[in-house]
LUMROMAR-815190 format. One record per residue (C-alpha): x, z, y; residue in one letter. Coordinates in Angstrom, 2 decimals, decimal comma, always signed. Example, Ala and Ser with C-alpha at 12.3 -4.5 7.8 and 13.67 -1.06 7.14 Angstrom:
<recs>
     east       up    north  tipa
   +12,30    +7,80    -4,50     A
   +13,67    +7,14    -1,06     S
</recs>
This chain:
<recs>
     east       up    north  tipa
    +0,00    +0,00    +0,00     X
    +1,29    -0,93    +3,33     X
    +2,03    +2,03    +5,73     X
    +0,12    +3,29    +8,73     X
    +2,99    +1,94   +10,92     X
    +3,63    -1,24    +9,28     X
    -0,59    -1,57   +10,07     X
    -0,06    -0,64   +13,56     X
    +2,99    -3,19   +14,39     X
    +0,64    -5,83   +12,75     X
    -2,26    -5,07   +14,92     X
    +0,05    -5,15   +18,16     X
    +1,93    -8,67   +16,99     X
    -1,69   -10,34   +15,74     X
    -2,95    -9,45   +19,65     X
    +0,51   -10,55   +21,20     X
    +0,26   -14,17   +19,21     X
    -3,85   -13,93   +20,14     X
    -3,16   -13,74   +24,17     X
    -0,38   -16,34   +23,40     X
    -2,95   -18,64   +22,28     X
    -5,45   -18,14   +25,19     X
    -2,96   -18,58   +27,99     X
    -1,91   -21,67   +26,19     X
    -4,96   -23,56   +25,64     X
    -6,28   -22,37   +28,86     X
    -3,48   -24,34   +30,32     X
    -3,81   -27,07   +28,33     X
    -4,63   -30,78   +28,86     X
    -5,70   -32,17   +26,14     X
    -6,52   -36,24   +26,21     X
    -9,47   -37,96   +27,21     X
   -10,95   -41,21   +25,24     X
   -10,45   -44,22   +27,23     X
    -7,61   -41,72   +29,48     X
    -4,58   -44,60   +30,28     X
    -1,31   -43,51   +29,24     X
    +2,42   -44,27   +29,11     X
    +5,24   -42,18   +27,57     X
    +8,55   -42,90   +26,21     X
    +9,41   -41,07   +22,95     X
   +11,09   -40,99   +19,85     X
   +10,08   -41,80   +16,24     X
   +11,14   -38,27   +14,51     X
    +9,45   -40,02   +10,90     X
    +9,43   -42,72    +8,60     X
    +6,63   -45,69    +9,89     X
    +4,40   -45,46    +6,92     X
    +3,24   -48,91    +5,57     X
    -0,76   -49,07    +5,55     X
    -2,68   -52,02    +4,22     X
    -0,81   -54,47    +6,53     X
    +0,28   -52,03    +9,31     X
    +2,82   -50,10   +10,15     X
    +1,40   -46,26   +11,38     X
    +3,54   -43,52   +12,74     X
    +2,66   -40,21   +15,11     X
    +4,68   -39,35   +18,05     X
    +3,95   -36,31   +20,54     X
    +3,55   -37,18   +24,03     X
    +5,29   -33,70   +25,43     X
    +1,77   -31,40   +25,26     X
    +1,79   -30,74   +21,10     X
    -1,24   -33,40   +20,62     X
    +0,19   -36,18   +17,95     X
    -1,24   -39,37   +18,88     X
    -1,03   -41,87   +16,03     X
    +0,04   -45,45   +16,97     X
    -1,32   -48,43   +14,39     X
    +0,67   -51,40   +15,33     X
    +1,70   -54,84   +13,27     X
    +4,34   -55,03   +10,47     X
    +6,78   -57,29   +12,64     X
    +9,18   -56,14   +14,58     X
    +9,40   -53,57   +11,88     X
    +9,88   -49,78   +13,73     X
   +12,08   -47,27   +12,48     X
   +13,14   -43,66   +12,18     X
   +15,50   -42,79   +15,28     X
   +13,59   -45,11   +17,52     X
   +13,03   -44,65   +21,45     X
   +10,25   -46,48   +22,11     X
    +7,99   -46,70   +25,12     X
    +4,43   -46,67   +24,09     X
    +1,15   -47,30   +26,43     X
    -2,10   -47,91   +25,83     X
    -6,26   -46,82   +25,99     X
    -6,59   -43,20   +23,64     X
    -8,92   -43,26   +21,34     X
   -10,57   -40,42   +20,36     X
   -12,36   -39,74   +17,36     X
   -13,47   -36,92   +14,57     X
   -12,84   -36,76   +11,06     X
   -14,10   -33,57    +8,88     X
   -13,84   -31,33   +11,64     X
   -10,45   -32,99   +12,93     X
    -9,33   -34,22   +16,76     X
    -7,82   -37,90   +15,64     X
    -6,44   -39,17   +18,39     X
    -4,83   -43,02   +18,47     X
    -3,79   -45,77   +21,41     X
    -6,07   -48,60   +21,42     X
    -3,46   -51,89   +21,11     X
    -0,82   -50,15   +22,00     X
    +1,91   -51,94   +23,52     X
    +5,57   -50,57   +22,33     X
    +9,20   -51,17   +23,81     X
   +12,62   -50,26   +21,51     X
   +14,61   -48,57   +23,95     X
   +17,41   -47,31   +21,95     X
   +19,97   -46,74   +24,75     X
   +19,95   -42,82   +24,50     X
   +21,11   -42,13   +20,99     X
   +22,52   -38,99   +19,94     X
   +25,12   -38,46   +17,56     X
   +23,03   -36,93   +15,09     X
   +19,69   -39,14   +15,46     X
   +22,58   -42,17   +15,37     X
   +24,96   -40,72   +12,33     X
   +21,02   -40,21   +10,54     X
   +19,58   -43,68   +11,27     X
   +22,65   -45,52   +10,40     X
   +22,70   -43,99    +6,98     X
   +18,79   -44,52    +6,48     X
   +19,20   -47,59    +6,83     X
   +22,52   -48,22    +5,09     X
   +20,90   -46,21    +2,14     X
   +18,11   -48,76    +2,02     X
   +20,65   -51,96    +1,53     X
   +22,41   -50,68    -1,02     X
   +19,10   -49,16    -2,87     X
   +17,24   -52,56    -2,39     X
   +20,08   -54,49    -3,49     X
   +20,25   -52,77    -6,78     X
   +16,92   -51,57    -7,80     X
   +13,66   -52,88    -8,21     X
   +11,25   -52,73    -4,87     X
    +9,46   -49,62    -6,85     X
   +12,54   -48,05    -7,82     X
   +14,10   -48,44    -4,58     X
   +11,06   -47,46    -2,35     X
   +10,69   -44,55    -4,44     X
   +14,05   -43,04    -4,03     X
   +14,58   -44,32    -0,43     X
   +10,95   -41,69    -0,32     X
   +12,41   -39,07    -2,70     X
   +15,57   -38,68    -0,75     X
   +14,23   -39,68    +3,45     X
   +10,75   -39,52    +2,86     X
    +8,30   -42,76    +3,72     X
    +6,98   -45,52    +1,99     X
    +8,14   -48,51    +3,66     X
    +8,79   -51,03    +1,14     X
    +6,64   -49,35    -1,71     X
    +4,29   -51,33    -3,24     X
    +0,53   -50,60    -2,81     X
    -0,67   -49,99    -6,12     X
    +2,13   -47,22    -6,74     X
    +1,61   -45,92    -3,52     X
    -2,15   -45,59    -4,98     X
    -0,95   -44,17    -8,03     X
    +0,99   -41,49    -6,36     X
    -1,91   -40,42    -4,36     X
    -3,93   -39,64    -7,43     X
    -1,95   -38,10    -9,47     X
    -1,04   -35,73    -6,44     X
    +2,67   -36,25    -6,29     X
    +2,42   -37,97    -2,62     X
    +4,04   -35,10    -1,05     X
    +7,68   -35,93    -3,64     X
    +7,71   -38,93    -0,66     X
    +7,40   -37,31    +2,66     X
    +9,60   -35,79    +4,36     X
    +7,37   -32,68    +4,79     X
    +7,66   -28,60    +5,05     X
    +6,28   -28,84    +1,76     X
    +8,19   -31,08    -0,08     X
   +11,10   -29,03    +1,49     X
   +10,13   -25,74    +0,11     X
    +9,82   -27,83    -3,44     X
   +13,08   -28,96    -3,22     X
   +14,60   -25,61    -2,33     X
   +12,59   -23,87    -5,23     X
   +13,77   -26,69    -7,51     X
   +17,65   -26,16    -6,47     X
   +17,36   -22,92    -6,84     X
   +15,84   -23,03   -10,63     X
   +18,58   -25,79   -11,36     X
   +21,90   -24,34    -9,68     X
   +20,73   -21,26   -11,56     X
   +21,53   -22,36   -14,61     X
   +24,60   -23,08   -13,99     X
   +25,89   -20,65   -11,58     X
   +25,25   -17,10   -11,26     X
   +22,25   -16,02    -8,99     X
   +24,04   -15,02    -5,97     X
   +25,80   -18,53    -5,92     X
   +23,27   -20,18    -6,83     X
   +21,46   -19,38    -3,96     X
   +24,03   -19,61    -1,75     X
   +24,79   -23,10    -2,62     X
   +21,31   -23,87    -2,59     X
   +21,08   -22,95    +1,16     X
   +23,76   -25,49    +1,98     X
   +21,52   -28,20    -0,09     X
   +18,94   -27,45    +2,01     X
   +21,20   -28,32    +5,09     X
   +22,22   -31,05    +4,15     X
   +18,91   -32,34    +3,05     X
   +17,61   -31,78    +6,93     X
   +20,44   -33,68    +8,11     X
   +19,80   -36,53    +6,28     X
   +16,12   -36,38    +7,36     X
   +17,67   -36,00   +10,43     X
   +16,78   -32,92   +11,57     X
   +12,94   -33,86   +11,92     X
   +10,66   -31,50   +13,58     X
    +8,58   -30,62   +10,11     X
   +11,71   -30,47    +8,30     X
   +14,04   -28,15   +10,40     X
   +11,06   -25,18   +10,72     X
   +10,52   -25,58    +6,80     X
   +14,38   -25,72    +6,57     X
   +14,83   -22,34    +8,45     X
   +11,84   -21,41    +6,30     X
   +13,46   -21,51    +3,28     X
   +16,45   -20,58    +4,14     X
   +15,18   -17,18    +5,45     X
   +13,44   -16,63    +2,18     X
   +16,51   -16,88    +0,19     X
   +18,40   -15,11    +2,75     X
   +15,75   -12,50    +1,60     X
   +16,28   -12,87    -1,50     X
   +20,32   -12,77    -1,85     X
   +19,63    -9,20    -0,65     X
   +17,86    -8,65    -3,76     X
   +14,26    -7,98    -2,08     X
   +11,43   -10,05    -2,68     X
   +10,05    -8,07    +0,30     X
   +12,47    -8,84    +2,67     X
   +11,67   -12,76    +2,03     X
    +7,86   -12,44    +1,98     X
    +8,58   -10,29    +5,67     X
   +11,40   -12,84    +6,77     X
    +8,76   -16,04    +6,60     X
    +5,92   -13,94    +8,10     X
    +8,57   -13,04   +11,46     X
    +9,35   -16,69   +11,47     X
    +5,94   -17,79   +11,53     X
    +4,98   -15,59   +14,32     X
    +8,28   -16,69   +16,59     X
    +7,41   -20,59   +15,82     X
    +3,68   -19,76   +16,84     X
    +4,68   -17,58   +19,85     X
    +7,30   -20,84   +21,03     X
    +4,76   -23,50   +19,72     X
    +1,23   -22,27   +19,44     X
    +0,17   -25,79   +19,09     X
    +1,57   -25,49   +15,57     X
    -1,20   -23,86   +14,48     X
    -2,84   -26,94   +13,90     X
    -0,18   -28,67   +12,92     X
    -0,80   -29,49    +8,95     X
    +2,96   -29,85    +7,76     X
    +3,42   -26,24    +9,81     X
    +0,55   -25,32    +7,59     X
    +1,68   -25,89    +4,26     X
    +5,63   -25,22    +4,71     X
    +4,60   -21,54    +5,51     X
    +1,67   -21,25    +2,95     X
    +3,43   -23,25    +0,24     X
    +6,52   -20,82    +0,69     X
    +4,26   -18,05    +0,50     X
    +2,54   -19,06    -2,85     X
    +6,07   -19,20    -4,53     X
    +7,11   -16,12    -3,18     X
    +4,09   -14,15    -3,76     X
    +2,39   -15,82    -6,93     X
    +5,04   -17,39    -8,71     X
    +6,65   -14,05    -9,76     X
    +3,38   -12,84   -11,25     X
    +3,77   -15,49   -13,75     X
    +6,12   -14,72   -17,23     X
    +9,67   -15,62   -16,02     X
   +11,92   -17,59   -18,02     X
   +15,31   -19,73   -18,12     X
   +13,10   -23,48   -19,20     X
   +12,83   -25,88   -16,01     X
    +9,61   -27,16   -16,99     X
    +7,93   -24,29   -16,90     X
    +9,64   -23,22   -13,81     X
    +8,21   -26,04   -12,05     X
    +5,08   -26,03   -13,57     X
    +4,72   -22,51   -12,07     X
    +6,12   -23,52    -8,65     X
    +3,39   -26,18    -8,58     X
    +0,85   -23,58    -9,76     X
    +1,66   -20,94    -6,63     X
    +2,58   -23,79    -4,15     X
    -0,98   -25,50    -4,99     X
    -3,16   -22,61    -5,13     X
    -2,10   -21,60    -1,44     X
    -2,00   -25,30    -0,10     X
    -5,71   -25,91    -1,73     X
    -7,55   -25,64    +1,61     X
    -5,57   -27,45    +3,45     X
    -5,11   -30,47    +1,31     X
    -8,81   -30,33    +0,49     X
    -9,24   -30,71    +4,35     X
    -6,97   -33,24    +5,30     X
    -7,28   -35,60    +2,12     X
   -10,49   -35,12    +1,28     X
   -10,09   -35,17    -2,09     X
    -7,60   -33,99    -5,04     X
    -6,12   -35,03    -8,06     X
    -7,39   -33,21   -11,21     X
    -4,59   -33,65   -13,31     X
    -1,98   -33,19   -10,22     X
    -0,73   -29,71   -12,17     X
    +0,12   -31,39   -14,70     X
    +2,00   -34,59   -13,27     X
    +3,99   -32,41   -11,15     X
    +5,31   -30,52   -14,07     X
    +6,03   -32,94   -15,74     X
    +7,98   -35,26   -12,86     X
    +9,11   -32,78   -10,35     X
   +12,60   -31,53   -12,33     X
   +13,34   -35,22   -11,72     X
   +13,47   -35,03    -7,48     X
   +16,91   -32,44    -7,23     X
   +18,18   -34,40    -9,39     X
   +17,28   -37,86    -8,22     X
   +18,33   -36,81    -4,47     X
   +22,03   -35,71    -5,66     X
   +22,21   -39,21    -7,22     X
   +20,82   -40,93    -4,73     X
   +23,42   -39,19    -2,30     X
   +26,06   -39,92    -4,19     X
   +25,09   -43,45    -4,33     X
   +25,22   -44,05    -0,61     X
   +28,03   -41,48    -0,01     X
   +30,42   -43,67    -2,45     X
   +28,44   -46,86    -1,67     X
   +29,61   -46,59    +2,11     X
   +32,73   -46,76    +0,86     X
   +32,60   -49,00    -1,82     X
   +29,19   -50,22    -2,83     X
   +30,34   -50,43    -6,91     X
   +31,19   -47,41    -6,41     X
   +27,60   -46,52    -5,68     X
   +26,18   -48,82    -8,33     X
   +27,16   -46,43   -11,25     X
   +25,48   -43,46    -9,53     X
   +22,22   -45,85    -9,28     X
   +22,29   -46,72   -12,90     X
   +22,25   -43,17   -13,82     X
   +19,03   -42,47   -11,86     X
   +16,94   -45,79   -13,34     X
   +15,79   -43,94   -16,39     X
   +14,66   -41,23   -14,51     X
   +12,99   -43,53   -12,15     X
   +11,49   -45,09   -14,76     X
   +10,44   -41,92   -16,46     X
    +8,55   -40,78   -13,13     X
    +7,36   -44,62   -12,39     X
    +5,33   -45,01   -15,84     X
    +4,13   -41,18   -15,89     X
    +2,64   -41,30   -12,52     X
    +1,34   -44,82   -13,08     X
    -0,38   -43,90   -16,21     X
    -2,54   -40,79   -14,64     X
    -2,81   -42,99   -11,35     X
    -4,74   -45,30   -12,88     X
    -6,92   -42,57   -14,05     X
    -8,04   -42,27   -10,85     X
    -9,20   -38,70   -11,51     X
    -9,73   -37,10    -8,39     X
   -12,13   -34,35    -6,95     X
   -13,57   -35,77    -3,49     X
   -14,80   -32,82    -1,66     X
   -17,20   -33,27    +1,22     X
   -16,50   -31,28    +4,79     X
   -16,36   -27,61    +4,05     X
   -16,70   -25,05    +6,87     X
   -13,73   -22,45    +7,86     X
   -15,85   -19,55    +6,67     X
   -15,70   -20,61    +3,50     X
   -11,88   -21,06    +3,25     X
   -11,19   -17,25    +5,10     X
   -13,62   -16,16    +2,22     X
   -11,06   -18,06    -0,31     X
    -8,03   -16,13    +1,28     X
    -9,01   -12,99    +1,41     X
   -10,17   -13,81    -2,59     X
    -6,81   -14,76    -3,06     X
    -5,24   -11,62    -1,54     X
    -7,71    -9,24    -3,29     X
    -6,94   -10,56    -6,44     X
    -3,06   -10,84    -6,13     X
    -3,19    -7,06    -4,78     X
    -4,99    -5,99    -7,28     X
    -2,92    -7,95   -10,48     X
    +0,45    -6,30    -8,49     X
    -1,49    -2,51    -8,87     X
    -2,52    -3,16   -12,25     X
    +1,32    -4,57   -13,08     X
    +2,88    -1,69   -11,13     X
    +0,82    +1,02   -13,19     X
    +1,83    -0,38   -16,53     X
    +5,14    -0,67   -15,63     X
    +5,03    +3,29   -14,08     X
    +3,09    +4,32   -17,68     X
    +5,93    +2,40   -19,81     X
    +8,69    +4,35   -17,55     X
    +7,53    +7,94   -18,50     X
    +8,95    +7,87   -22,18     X
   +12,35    +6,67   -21,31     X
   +12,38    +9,47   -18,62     X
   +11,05   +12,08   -21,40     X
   +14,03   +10,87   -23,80     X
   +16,80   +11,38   -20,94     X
   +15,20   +14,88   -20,27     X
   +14,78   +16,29   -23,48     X
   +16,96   +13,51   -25,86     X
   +13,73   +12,52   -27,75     X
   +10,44   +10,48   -27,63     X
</recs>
């Protein structure tokens, strides 16, 4: 049970971040439909390919993403300045502000690169010659996804596929699939390593993935994320890492309160939660498979609102196709690293490294493409909030009340082996 000062701080924090958020939105202007606008700004994510267009979102400077729909030629990339203007368009979808330019008209200005947004765009796209040149377009779209996150190039049908079996998120560079990849490095490097190192080597994986992303908005808060939690847990307290996310959620929403609607904020933090909270309640055990079907498990059962909001919809059998395909992204992003790290300097080089990750590729192309065509998926109409604040504080009653019934058992089983160091016997 949580103390009566630990209840107190809460209170005070909760009505800190509350007065946060009415000063903020009182402040706020929000866009008008039909309002004229100009901005310049910069693409800080993949263009995703959609049925003959290229779509991207982009923040105008007030937290509102506004998501521009433009042609496939020229073809817009990651790194990007552009200059965008245009008509907003303003429209609701299950409860959700979608806001969009109406024929937007967009200018490349790429004259204030960064050393970081450049040394990230030049190996995105350098990474995409050498895939392209050596795998098939599904193969190569797929790990280009795996290890940058997008879908240019990927063929519609798998991109269909992937949506229902519910292994979209393996291909975008989102909080969540960062807290997946940090849960899967972990289970991996501790195989091999002991925990301590493990985890410590895991953090710099982490790193490095976010600089290849390129340090994208989504990514670097799920990146500190993560890194906090194992910080957390190198000091041995799952406590500590539960605690750590739940300060860093409150300083991001005290900065940014406009990431409270923000749906990668929203799963990096719950998604973190769900494997630090839930996943240990499950049997724990050295096999990778069920490792990651467990991670799925917690990850899922947190996310469930919010990808029942967004998407609409949800793939029955997505448990199970993650379990079965998710031990292949780790290792798919160190060879696909490898591959462009050796390929830079000698493309053969990087060929081996590619040849090493087509049977895994092929492995996760046919098992997503068999339940894909399945096409068994739950479409769930517009649910009200109530309804999901009623499914949370389910949640937390029965986790809290699984943790009392484990902690008695545990306090029950302890008495006999404190008996037999008292007296000598049982």
């Amino acid at each position: 049970m949580p103390s009566f000062k630990t209840i107190i701080i809460s209170i005070v924090l909760m009505l800190l971040l509350g007065m946060r958020f009415m000063l903020y939105y009182q402040n706020q202007k929000s866009f008008k439909d039909g309002q004229k606008l100009e901005f310049k700004t910069r693409l800080t994510e993949e263009p995703q390919v959609i049925y003959g267009h290229q779509q991207f979102r982009v923040k105008p400077g007030n937290g509102e993403r506004i998501t521009i729909i433009t042609g496939l030629n020229p073809v817009y990339q990651y790194g990007d300045s552009i200059r965008v203007s245009g008509t907003v368009s303003q429209k609701y979808y299950k409860g959700r502000k979608l806001i969009s330019i109406k024929d937007p008209s967009l200018q490349v200005d790429n004259t204030d690169h960064n050393f970081i947004t450049g040394a990230a765009t030049y190996i995105r796209r350098k990474s995409k010659t050498i895939y392209e040149n050596n795998l098939s377009p599904s193969s190569s779209s797929l790990l280009i996804g795996i290890v940058f996150g997008g879908n240019q190039g990927m063929p519609q049908k798998f991109l269909t596929q992937l949506r229902n079996s519910g292994v979209i998120h393996v291909i975008a560079a989102s909080g969540m699939n960062v807290t997946f990849v940090a849960t899967a490095l972990v289970s991996i490097l501790g195989i091999i390593f002991k925990r301590q190192i493990a985890l410590t080597i895991a953090i710099f994986g982490i790193l490095f993935y976010a600089f290849l992303a390129g340090f994208e908005p989504s990514i670097m808060r799920a990146t500190i994320m993560s890194i906090l939690a194992i910080t957390g847990t190198l000091l041995g307290r799952q406590n500590y890492a539960v605690i750590f996310v739940f300060i860093t959620g409150f300083v991001m929403l005290f900065v940014s309160p406009f990431l409270i609607i923000d749906v990668g904020f929203q799963l990096s933090i719950l998604a973190t939660l769900g494997i630090l909270i839930i996943k240990p309640l499950f049997p724990q055990g050295k096999n990778i498979l069920i490792d990651d079907l467990t991670t799925t498990i917690s990850a899922q059962i947190t996310t469930l609102p919010v990808l029942l909001s967004v998407f609409g919809s949800y793939g029955i059998l997505s448990i199970l196709v993650n379990a079965l395909v998710l031990w292949t992204v780790p290792i798919l992003m160190i060879l696909g690293v490898l591959a462009l790290v050796f390929g830079i300097i000698f493309e053969s080089l990087g060929k081996i490294f590619l040849f090493l990750s087509e049977p895994i590729l092929f492995f996760f192309e046919k098992v997503v493409g068999y339940f894909g065509n399945l096409g068994w998926t739950l479409t769930v109409p517009s649910i009200s909030g109530a309804v999901w604040i009623g499914y949370y504080f389910l949640l937390f009653a029965t986790i809290f009340l699984i943790q009392q019934k484990r902690a008695k058992n545990e306090h029950v089983s302890e008495k006999p082996r404190e008996i037999f160091h008292k007296t000598g016997r049982l």
